[in-house]
N, C-alpha and C positions, 0 to 999 in steps of 0.2 A: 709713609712720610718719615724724614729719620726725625731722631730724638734727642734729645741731649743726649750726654754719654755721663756712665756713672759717676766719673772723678767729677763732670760739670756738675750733677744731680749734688753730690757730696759737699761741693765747697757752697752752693745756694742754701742747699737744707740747713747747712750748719749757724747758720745769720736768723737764729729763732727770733729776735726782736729787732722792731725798727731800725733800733735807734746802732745794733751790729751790721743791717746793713750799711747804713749811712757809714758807719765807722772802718766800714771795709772799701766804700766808695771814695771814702777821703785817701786810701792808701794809691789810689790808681791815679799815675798822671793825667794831665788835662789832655786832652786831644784838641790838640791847634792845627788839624786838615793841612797840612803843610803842601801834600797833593792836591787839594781837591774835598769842597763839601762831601761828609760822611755822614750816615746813617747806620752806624753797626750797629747790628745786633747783640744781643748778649753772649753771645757764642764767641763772638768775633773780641768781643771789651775785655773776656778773659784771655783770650788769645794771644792777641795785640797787646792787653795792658794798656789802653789809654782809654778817653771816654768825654763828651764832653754834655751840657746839660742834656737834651735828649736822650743821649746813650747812655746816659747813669740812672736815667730815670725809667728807660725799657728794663735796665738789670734789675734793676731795685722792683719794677714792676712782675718779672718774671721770678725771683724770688720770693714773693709774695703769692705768687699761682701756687709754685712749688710747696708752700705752706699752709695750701688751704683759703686764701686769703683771694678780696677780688684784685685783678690787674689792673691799678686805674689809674690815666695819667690826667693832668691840668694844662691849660695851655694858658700860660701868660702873656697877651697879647702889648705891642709898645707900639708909642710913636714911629713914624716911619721911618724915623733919624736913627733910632735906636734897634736891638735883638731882643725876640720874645725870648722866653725861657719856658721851658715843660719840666714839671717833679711829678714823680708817686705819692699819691693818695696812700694812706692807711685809716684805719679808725682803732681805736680804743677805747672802749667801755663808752662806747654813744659816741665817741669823738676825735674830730679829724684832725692828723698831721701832715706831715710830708715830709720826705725823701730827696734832697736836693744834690744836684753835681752842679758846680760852680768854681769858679777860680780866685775868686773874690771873699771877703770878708761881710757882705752883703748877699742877698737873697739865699740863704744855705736854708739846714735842716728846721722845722716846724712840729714844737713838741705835739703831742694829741690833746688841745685844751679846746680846739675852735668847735662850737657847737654845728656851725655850718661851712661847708666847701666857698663860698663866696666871706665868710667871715678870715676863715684862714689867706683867702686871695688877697683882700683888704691888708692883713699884716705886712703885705711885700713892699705896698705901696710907698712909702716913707722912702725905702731903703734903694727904689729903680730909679736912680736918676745918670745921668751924663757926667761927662769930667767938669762941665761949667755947671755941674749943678741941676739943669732944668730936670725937673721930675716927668718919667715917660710913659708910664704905665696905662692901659686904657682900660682893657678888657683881661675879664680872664672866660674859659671856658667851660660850659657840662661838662662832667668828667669824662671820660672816653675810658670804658671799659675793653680793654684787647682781648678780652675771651671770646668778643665775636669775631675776631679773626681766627683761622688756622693755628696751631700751635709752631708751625714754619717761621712763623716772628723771632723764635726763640733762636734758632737755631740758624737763620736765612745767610749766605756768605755774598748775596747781592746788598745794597742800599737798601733801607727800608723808607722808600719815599712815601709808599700809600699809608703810611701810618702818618707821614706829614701832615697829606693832602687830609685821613682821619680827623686830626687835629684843629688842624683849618677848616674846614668844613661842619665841626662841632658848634652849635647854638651858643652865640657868648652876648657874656653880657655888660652894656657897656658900665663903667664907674664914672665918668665925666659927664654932664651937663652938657648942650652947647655954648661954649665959650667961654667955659671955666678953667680951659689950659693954664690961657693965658694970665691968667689970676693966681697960679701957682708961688707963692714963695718958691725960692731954689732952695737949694741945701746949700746949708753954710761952709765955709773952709776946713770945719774940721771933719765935716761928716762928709766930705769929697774928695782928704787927705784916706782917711780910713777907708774909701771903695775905691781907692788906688792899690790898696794891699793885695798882694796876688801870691796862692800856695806854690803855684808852679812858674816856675822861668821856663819860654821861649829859647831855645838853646839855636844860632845861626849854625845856618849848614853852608859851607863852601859852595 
């Protein structure tokens, strides 16, 4: 099975804490699939150089193998109007954070204070809403530890879709009531001016 290769091993090992790698994820542009939905690999994000939530959150997960640490990702499930989002779990001293790649000023990195995986999921909620505001969030998922896959995740130069279908297919659980949507306050104007802010511009291609 190949392996990372040592300069990949090198520049993972060197992000000894969270909160380095997030700070190495915030240097990679977004990946806006200009082809065609992506699933790269960590192999492929340093390659390439671009990444978007999923594929910041396999690096940051794979980073994490790399240190000893488990590989484990969240699946933040939306409305069907909306896109879920997946981060890297961590813990520290009993408690959970997260690893985020985003484009936005909203749903990003999560220090290690949340006592529970579902307490941390809660924190996102406020912050998942639409351009009119409407809050989308439903569910989030069991964590999904990648060490029972192959170590080929790492490295894979195909899509990794079975890590999707992983994802999806994880026990989640819902946060909503029935028919509590609708009962939502939206977010106000200024909190849907501020999850307009975006790190990466969209560059047109001829």
């Amino acid at each position: 099975m190949e392996e990372l290769t040592k300069e990949e091993v090198k520049i993972l090992k060197s992000l000894i804490r969270p909160r380095r790698v997030q700070d190495f994820l915030d240097t990679i542009p977004i990946n806006f699939e200009e082809e065609g939905d992506t699933v790269l690999s960590p192999r492929r994000v340093l390659r390439e150089h671009r990444a978007h939530c999923i594929e910041g959150a396999l690096l940051a997960a794979c980073a994490f193998a790399l240190q000893g640490r488990r590989p484990l990702l969240l699946d933040l499930t939306s409305a069907h109007h909306d896109d879920d989002h997946v981060v890297a779990l961590f813990q520290e001293q009993g408690r959970w954070g997260a690893v985020s790649k985003t484009n936005h000023a909203v749903l990003r990195y999560r220090e290690p204070v949340y006592r529970t995986v579902g307490e941390l999921a809660m924190s996102y909620f406020h912050e998942y809403f639409l351009h009119d505001g409407r809050k989308t969030l439903r569910s989030y998922s069991r964590p999904v530890d990648l060490s029972r896959f192959h170590r080929g995740w790492m490295v894979e130069e195909e899509n990794l879709w079975y890590i999707v279908d992983a994802l999806n297919n994880a026990p989640h659980t819902d946060i909503l009531r029935p028919g509590q949507g609708n009962a939502l306050r939206r977010a106000d104007a200024i909190e849907i001016d501020a999850g307009k802010l975006t790190q990466w511009k969209q560059t047109k291609t001829p």
